[in-house]
C-alpha positions as CSV (number, residue, x, y, z in Angstrom):
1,X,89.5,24.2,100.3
2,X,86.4,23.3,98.2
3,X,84.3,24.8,101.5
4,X,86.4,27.3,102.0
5,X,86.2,28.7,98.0
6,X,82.0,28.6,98.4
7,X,81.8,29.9,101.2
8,X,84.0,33.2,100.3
9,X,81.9,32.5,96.8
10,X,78.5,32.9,98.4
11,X,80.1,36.0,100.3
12,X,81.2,38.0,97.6
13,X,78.2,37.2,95.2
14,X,75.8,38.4,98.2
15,X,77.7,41.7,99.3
16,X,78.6,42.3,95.1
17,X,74.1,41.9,94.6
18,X,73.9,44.7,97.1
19,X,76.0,47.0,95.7
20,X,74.7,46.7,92.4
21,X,70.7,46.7,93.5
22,X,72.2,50.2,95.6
23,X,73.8,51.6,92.8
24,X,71.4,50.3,90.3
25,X,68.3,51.9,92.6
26,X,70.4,55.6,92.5
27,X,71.4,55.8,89.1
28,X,67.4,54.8,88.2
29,X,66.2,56.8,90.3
30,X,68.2,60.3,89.5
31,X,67.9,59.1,85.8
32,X,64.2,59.3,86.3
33,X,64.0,62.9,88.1
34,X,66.0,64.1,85.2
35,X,64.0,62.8,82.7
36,X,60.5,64.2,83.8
37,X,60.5,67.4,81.7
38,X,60.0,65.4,78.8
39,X,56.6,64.0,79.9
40,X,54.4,65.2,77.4
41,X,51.4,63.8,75.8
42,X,53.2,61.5,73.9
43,X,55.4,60.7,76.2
44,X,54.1,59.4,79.3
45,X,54.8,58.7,82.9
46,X,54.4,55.3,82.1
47,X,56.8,55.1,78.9
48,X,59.2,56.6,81.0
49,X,59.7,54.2,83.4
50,X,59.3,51.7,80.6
51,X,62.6,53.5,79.0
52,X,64.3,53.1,82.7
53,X,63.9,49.2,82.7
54,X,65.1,48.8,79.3
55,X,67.7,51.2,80.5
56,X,68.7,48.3,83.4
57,X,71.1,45.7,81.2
58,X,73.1,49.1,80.3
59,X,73.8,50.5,83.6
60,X,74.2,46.8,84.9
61,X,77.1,46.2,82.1
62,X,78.3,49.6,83.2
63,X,78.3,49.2,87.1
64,X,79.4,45.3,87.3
65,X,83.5,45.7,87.1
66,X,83.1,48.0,90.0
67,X,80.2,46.6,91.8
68,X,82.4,43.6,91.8
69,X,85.4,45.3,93.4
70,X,83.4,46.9,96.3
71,X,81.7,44.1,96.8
72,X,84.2,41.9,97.4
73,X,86.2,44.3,99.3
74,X,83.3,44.2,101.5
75,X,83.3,41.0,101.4
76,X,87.2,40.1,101.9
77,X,87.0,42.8,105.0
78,X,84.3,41.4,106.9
79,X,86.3,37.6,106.5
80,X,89.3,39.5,107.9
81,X,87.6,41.1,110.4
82,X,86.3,37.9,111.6
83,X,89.9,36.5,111.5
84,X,88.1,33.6,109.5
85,X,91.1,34.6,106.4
86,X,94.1,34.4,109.1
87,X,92.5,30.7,110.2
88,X,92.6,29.8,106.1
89,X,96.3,31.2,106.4
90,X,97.6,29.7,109.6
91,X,96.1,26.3,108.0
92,X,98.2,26.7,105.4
93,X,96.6,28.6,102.5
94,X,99.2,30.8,100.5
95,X,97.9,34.2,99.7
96,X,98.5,33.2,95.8
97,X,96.2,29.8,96.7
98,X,93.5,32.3,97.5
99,X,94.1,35.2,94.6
100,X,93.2,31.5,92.5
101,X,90.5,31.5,94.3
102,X,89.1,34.5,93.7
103,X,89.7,34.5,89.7
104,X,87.7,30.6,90.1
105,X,85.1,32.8,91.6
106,X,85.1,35.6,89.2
107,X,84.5,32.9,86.2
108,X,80.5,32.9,86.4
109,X,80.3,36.7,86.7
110,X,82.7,36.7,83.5
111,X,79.4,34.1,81.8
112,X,77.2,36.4,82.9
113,X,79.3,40.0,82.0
114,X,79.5,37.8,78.7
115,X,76.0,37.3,77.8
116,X,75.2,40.9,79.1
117,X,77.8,41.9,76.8
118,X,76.2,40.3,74.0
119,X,72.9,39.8,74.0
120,X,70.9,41.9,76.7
121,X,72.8,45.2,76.4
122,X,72.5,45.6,72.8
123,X,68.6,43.8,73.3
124,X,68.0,46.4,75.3
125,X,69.7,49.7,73.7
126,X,68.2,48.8,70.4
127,X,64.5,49.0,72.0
128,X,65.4,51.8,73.5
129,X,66.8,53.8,70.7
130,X,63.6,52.8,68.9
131,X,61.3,54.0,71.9
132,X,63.0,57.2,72.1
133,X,62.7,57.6,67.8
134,X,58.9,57.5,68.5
135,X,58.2,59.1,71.6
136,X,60.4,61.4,71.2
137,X,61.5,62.1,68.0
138,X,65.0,62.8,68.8
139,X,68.3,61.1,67.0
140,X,71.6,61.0,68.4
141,X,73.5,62.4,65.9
142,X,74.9,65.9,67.0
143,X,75.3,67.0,63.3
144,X,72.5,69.5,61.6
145,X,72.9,67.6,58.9
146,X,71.8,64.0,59.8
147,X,73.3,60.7,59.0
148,X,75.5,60.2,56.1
149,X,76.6,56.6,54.6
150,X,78.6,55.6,51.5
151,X,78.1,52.4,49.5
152,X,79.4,51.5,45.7
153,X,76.8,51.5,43.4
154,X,79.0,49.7,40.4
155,X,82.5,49.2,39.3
156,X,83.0,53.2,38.4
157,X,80.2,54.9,40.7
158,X,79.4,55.3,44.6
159,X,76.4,56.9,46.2
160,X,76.6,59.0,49.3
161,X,73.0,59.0,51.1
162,X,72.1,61.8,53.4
163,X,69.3,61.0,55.8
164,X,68.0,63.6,58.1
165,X,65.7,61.5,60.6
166,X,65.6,58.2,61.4
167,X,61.4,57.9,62.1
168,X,61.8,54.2,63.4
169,X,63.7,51.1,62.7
170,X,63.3,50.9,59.0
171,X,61.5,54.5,58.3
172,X,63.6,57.6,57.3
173,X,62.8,61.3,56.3
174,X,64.6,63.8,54.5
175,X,66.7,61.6,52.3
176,X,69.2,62.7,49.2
177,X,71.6,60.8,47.4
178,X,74.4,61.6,45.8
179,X,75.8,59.5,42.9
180,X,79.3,60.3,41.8
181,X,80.6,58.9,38.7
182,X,84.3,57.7,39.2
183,X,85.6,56.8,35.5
184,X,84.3,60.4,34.4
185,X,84.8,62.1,38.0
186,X,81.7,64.1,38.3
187,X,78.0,64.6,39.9
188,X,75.9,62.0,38.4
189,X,72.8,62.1,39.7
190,X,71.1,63.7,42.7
191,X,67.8,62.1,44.1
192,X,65.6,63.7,47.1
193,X,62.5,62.6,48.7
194,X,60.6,63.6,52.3
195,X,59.8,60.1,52.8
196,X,60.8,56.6,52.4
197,X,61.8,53.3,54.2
198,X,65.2,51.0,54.0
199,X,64.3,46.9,54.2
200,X,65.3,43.9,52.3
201,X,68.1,45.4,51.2
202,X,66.6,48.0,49.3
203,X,65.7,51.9,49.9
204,X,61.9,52.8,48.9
205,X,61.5,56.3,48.4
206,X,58.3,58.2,47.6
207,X,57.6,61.5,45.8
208,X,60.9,61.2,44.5
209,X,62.7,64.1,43.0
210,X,66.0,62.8,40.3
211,X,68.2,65.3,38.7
212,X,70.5,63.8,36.2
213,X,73.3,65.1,34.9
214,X,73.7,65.1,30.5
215,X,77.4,66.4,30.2
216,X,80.8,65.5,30.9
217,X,83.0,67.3,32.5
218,X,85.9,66.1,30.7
219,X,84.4,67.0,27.6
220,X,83.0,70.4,28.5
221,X,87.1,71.6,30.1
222,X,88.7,69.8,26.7
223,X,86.6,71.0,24.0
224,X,85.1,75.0,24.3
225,X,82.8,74.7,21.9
226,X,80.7,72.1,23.4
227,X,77.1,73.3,23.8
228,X,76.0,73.8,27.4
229,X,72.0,74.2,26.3
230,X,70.4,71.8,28.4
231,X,73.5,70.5,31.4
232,X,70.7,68.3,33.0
233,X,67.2,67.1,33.6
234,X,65.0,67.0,36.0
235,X,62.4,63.4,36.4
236,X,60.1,63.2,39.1
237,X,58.2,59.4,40.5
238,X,56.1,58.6,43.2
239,X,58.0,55.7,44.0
240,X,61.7,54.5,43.8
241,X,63.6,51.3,44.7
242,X,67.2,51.3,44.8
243,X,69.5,48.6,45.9
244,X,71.8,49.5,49.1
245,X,73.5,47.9,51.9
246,X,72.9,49.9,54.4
247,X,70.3,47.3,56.2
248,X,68.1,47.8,59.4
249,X,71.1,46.7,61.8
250,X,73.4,49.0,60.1
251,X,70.7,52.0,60.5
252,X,69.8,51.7,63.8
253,X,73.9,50.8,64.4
254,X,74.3,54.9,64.0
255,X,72.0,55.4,66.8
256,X,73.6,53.2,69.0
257,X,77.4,53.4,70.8
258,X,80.3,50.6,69.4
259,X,80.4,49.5,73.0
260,X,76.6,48.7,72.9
261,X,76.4,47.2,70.1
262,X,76.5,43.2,69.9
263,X,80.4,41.7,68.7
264,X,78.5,40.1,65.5
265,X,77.0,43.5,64.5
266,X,80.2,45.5,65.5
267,X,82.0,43.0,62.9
268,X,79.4,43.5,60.5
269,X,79.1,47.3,61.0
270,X,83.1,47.6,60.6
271,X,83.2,45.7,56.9
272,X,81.0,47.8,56.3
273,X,83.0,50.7,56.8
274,X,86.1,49.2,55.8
275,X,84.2,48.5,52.5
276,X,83.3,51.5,52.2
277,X,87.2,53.0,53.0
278,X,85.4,55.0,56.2
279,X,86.6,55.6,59.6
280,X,87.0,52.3,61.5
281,X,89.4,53.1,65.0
282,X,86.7,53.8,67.1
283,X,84.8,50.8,66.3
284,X,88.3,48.9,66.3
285,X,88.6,50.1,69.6
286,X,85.2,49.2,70.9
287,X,85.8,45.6,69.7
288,X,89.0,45.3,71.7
289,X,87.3,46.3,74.7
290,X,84.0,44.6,74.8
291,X,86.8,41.6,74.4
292,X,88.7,42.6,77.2
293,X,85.7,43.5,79.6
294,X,85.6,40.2,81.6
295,X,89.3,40.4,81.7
296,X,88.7,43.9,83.3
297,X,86.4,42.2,86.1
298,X,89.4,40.0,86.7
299,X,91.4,42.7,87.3
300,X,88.7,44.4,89.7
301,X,89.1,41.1,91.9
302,X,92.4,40.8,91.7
303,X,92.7,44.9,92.9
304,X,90.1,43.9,95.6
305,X,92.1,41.4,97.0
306,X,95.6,43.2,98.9
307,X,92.7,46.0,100.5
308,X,90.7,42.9,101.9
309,X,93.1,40.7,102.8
310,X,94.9,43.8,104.9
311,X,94.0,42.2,108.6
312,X,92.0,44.5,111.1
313,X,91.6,43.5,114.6
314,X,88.8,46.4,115.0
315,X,86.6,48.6,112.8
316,X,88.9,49.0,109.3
317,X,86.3,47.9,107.3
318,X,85.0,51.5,106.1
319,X,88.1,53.2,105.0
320,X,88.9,49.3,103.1
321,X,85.7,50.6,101.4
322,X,86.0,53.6,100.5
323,X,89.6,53.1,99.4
324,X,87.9,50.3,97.0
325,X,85.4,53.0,95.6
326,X,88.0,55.6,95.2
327,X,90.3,52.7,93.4
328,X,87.3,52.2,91.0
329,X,86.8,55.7,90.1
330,X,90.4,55.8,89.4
331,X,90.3,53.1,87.3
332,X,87.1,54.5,85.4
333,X,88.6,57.5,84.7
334,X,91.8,56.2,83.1
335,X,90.1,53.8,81.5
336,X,88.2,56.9,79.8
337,X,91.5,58.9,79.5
338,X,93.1,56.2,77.6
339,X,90.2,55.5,75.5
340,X,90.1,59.6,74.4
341,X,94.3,59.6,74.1
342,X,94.0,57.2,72.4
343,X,91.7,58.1,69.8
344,X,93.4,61.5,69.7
345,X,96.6,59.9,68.5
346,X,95.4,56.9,67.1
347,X,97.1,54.3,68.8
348,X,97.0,50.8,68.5
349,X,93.1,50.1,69.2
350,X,94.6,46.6,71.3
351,X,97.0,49.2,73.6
352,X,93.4,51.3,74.0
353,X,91.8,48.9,75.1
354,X,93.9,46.9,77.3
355,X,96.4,49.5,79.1
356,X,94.2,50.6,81.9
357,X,93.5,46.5,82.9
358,X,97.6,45.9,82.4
359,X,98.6,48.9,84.7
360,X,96.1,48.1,87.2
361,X,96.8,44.1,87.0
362,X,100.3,45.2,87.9
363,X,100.1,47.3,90.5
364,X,97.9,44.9,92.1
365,X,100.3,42.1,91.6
366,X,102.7,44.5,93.2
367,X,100.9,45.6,96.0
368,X,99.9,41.4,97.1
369,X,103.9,40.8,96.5
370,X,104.4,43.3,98.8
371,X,101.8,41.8,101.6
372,X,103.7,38.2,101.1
373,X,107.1,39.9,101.4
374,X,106.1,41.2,104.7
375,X,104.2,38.3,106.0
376,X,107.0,35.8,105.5
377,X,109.4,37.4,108.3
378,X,106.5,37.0,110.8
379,X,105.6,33.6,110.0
380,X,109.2,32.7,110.6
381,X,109.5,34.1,114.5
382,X,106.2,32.7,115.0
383,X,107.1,29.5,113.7
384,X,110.5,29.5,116.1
């Protein structure tokens, strides 16, 4: 069986490179017609085909779960067509023998989902958010009004800063902060400056602009003869360092997807929200399913396997092919369904996550139940 498990091995990693280096070749390639109106003299030919390769881990981490399914349905078909599966099953190999031998193969393209998972996707879409920053100056962000983050500044104050652009990995422009005095509940302070850059856990700003405020608002609604003269006053600095958390992974985090982002960042990015008692669910939810994702290439296997093993004396192998690409759209889409429902009626980011690889691990279970069931009645006349 050891020869038997390489040998189907070698032939679904072979067929499963193909489809990816095909589907990898026309998502690059329409990627790259689309992109060519933004050639400019800052950004070149050159830099955009730089932003395509850095672009490859991404659509890689996106296409594998159902490169993996067509391929081995490829794979599986051409092994039926051959009647080289009926010899492993006249020989006595049950069909659950060789579903375990499918999820043995599976378990280096789970290593490999893994460390694309963790360390060249978010590599890459951290260079990438950076390259596009500079050459192109554009941020993510669909709001007018930029980024916004909340941090504690003391026990009875927090600070709300607004940044408009993100210039580069640490740089920022258009920045205001808000401090907002708890104890007394009022405006504190408001600072403002064009320029300034976040490192080290500080923010330096330049040609800073402070308004402070001088009354309290408790005092002023309690007592009417308090004198509203002079209600603030206006400082202005060259420089300014303040202490913040918001750090360089944490910045650049709001420019990337949840999904994208590394599982140690993703942790770190959600204390900090939690912290600071912002929205975590959709972060919540991204963890759950970078978790599950090389459970979901199980589950592509595992749905390749009752097409392939389906036994063809003659042709069969095209319609077993594009049943398998017309499964993994399905699957795409309701994994994107439930990821949107889901969100919409906050439900438990773990149900998210893993419904879409439940359903479809069940209905494939079903459908090879359903192969054995029929099989069994066959191998009995035979046998007689």
């Amino acid at each position: 069986m050891r020869t038997a498990r390489h040998y189907i091995a070698n032939e679904i990693y072979r067929t499963t490179a193909v489809v990816i280096v095909v589907l990898l070749g026309l998502f690059t390639f329409f990627e790259t017609i689309d992109a060519l109106d933004k050639i400019s003299e800052k950004f070149s030919f050159l830099t955009l085909l730089y932003m395509q390769v850095l672009q490859f881990p991404t659509r890689l981490y996106d296409l594998l779960p159902i490169s993996l399914l067509i391929g081995t349905v490829i794979a599986l078909a051409g092994l039926a067509q051959r009647n080289e599966l009926t010899i492993l099953r006249v020989s006595g190999v049950s069909g659950r023998r060789l579903l375990m031998t499918l999820w043995i193969i599976t378990i280096p393209i789970m290593l490999f989902a893994t460390f694309l998972s963790e360390i060249a996707t978010p590599y890459a879409e951290s260079k990438s958010s950076e390259l596009t920053l500079t050459a192109l100056g554009k941020n993510s962000t669909d709001m007018d009004s930029g980024y916004w983050f909340r941090e504690p500044v003391n026990q009875d104050e927090y600070r709300v800063i607004n940044i408009l652009h993100l210039d580069s990995r640490s740089e920022v422009s258009g920045i205001t902060l808000f401090e907002y005095d708890v104890k007394n509940n009022q405006l504190s302070r408001v600072i403002s400056a064009p320029k300034g850059e976040i490192q080290h856990g500080e923010i330096t700003l330049h040609d800073v602009t402070e308004r402070k405020s001088l009354l309290n608002i408790n005092t002023v609604l309690t007592q009417a003869d308090t004198s509203l003269e002079t209600i603030s006053v206006l400082n202005k600095y060259p420089t300014l360092s303040l202490k913040t958390s918001v750090t360089n992974d944490r910045l650049v985090a709001t420019e990337l997807q949840p999904d994208r982002m590394s599982t140690a960042n993703l942790l770190n990015y959600i204390q900090y929200l939690k912290q600071n008692h912002l929205q975590t669910n959709r972060h919540v939810v991204a963890l759950w399913r970078k978790g599950s994702y090389p459970f979901t290439l199980l589950v592509m296997i595992t749905l390749a396997a009752p097409i392939g093993f389906v036994q063809s004396r003659k042709g069969g192998v095209g319609s077993k092919i594009f049943l398998g690409i017309l499964i993994g759209i399905v699957f795409f889409m309701a994994n994107q369904l439930a990821l949107n429902v889901g969100m919409l009626n906050n439900l438990p980011p773990w149900l998210t996550a893993l419904l879409p690889n439940m359903v479809a691990l069940i209905l494939a279970f079903m459908a090879l139940y359903l192969m054995e069931r029929q099989r069994k009645p066959e191998s009995f006349i035979h046998a007689k």
